[in-house]
C-alpha positions, -999 to 999 in steps of 0.1 A, spaced: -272 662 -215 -283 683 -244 -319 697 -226 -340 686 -256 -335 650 -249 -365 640 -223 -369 603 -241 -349 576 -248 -353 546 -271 -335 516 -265 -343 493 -300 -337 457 -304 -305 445 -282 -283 425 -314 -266 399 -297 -234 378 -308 -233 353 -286 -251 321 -275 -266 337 -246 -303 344 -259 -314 359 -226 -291 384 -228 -307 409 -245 -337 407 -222 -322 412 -193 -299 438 -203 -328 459 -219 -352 453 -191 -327 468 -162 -313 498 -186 -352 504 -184 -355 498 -147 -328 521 -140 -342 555 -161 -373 546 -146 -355 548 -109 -332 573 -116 -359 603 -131 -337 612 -155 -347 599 -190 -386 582 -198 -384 552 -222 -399 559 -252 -403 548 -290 -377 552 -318 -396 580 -338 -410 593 -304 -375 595 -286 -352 623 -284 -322 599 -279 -316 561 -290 -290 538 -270 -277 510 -299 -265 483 -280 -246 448 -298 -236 422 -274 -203 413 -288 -189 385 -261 -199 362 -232 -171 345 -217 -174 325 -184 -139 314 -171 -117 299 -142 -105 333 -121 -85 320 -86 -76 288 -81 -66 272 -47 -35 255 -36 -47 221 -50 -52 240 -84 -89 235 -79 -110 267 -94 -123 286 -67 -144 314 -86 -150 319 -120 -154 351 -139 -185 363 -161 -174 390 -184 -199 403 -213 -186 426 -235 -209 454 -256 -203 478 -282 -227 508 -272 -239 540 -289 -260 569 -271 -276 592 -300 -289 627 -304 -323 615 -327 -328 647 -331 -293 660 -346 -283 633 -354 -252 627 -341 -236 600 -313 -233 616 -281 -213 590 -263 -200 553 -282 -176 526 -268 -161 502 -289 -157 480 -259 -175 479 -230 -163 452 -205 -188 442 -173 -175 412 -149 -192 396 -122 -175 369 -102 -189 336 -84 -175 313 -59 -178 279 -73 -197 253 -57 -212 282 -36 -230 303 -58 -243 302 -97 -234 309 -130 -263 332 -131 -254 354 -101 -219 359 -120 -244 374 -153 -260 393 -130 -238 409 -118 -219 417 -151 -246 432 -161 -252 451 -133 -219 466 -140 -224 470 -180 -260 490 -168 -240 512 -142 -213 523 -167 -241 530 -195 -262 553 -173 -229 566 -158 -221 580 -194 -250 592 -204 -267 606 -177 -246 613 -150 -219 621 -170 -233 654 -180 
């Protein structure tokens, strides 16, 4: 990471979906997980050295494994993101994707709908901190 950047802003999430909650959640861990992992402190766009642009593009919850009575047996949660990390100060995107996939499954009947989000979006907030922190 370029050594300037010691701040990162993370602006309203836009979202595209029906989920409203997702933009909370998924700003509120990316934050979390700076704040745990030392490497970038939240800050303010104007402040901030570096600006994450995040759009929620897709939600889909769907039927995953079935059982031998063709009864669904877990379900799939996949959100989908378009994502760019930005040099503020340059001005220029670091690291973008297009398409950033997260799933998290749930055993139906034995778990929630909202442990499958979770855990999508424990996966979107691994990958995003993977690529631009850790991938440096």
């Amino acid at each position: 990471m370029p050594g300037h950047i010691r701040l990162v802003a993370i602006p309203l999430i836009e979202n595209e979906t029906l989920e409203f909650d997702l933009p909370d959640r998924i700003k509120e861990r990316l934050q979390q997980e700076y704040l745990k992992s030392q490497t970038l402190k939240i800050g303010e766009l104007g402040e901030a050295q570096s600006s994450l642009e995040i759009k929620i593009l897709q939600f889909i919850d769907e039927p995953a494994t079935y059982n031998a009575q063709e009864s669904v047996q877990e379900y799939r949660v996949l959100i989908q993101l378009e994502v760019n990390f930005k040099d503020e100060v340059k001005d220029k995107i670091l690291w973008q994707a297009q398409s950033l996939d997260g799933s998290g499954y749930y055993q139906h009947g034995l778990e929630t709908r909202e442990q499958g989000k979770a855990r999508a979006i424990d996966k979107l907030i691994e990958e995003i901190l993977n690529k631009t922190v850790a991938g440096w």
